[in-house]
C-alpha positions in Angstrom: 30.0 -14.9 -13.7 26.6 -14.9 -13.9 24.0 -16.0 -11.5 20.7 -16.4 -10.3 20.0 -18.0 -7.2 16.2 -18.5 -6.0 14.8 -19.6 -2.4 12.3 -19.8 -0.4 9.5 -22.0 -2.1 7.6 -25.2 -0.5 3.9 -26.3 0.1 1.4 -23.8 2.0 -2.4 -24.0 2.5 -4.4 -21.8 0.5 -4.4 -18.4 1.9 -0.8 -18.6 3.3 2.0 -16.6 2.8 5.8 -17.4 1.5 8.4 -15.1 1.0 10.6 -15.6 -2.1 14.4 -14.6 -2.1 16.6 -14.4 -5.5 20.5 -13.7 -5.1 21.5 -12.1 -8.3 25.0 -11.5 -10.0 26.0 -8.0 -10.5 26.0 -8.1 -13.9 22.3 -9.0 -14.3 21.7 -6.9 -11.0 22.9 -3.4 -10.7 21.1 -1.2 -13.3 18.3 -3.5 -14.5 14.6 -3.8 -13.8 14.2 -7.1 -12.2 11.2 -9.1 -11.8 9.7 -12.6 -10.6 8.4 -14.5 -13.4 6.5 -17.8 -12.9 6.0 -20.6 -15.2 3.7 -23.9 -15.0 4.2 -27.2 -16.9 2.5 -26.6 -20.8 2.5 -22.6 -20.3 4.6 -20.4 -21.2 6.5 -18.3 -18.6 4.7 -14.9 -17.5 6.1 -11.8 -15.3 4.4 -11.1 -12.0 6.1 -8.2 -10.8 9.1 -6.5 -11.9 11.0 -3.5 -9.9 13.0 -0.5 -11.2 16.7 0.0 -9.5 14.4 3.4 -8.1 11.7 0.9 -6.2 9.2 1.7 -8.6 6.9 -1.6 -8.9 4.1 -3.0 -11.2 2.1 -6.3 -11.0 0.4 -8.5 -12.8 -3.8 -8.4 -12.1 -3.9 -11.8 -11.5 -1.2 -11.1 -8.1 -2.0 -7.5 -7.1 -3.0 -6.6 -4.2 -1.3 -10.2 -2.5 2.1 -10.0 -3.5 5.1 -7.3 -3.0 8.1 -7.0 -4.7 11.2 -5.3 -3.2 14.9 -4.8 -3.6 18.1 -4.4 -1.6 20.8 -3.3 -4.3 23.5 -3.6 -1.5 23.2 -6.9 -1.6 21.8 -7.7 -5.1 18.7 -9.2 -3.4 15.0 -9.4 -5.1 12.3 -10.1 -2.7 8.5 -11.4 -3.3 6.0 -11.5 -0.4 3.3 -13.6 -1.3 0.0 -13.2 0.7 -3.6 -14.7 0.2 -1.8 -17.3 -1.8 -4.7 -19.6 -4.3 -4.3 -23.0 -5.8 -3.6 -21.2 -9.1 -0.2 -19.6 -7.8 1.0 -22.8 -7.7 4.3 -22.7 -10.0 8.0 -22.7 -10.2 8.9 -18.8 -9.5 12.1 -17.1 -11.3 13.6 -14.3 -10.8 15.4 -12.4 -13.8 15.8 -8.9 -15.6 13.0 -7.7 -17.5 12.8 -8.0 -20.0 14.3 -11.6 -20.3 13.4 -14.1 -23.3 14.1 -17.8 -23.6 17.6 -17.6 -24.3 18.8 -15.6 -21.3 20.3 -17.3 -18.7 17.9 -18.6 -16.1 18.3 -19.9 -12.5 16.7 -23.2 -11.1 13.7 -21.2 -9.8 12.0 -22.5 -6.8 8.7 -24.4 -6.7 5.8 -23.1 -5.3 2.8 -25.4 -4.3 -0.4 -24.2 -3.0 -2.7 -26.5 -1.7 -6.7 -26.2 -1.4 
């Protein structure tokens, strides 16, 4: 069965930090890149960070240096700590493989709002 599960969203100032949790299904999980992907209303849905089943990471320039990606494959867990969060953060986060398109299966996500 497949599954995406995300957690961890909610409302922080601007400059707080939130830690983002995705429970994935083995199927997606185990040998796949996996990254957090963030979409707001009228745009279209753009990666953030993605991590290899290694640990090897890469982020987007508009989040590096404030967030962190990490796995724990034991548990088919994706992580993303998000520091120094801005106003413009502010968006429903994903998690999925990478690469994923449209027509994948996505979770419900999790809203993130920041406030100024």
């Amino acid at each position: 069965q497949v599954q995406l599960v995300e957690s961890g969203g909610g409302l922080v100032q601007a400059g707080g930090s939130l830690r983002l949790s995705c429970v994935a299904s083995g199927s997606i999980f185990r040998t796949n890149v996996m990254g957090w992907y963030r979409q707001t209303p009228g745009k279209q849905r753009e990666l953030v960070a993605y991590i290899t089943s290694g640990g090897n990471t890469n982020y987007a320039d508009s989040v590096k240096g404030r967030f962190t990606i990490s796995r724990d494959n034991a548990e088919n867990t994706v992580f993303l700590q998000m520091n120094s969060l801005k106003p413009e953060d502010t968006a429903v986060y994903y998690c999925n493989k990478v690469p994923a398109h449209r027509y994948d299966y996505w979770g419900q996500g999790t809203q993130v709002t920041v406030s100024s």
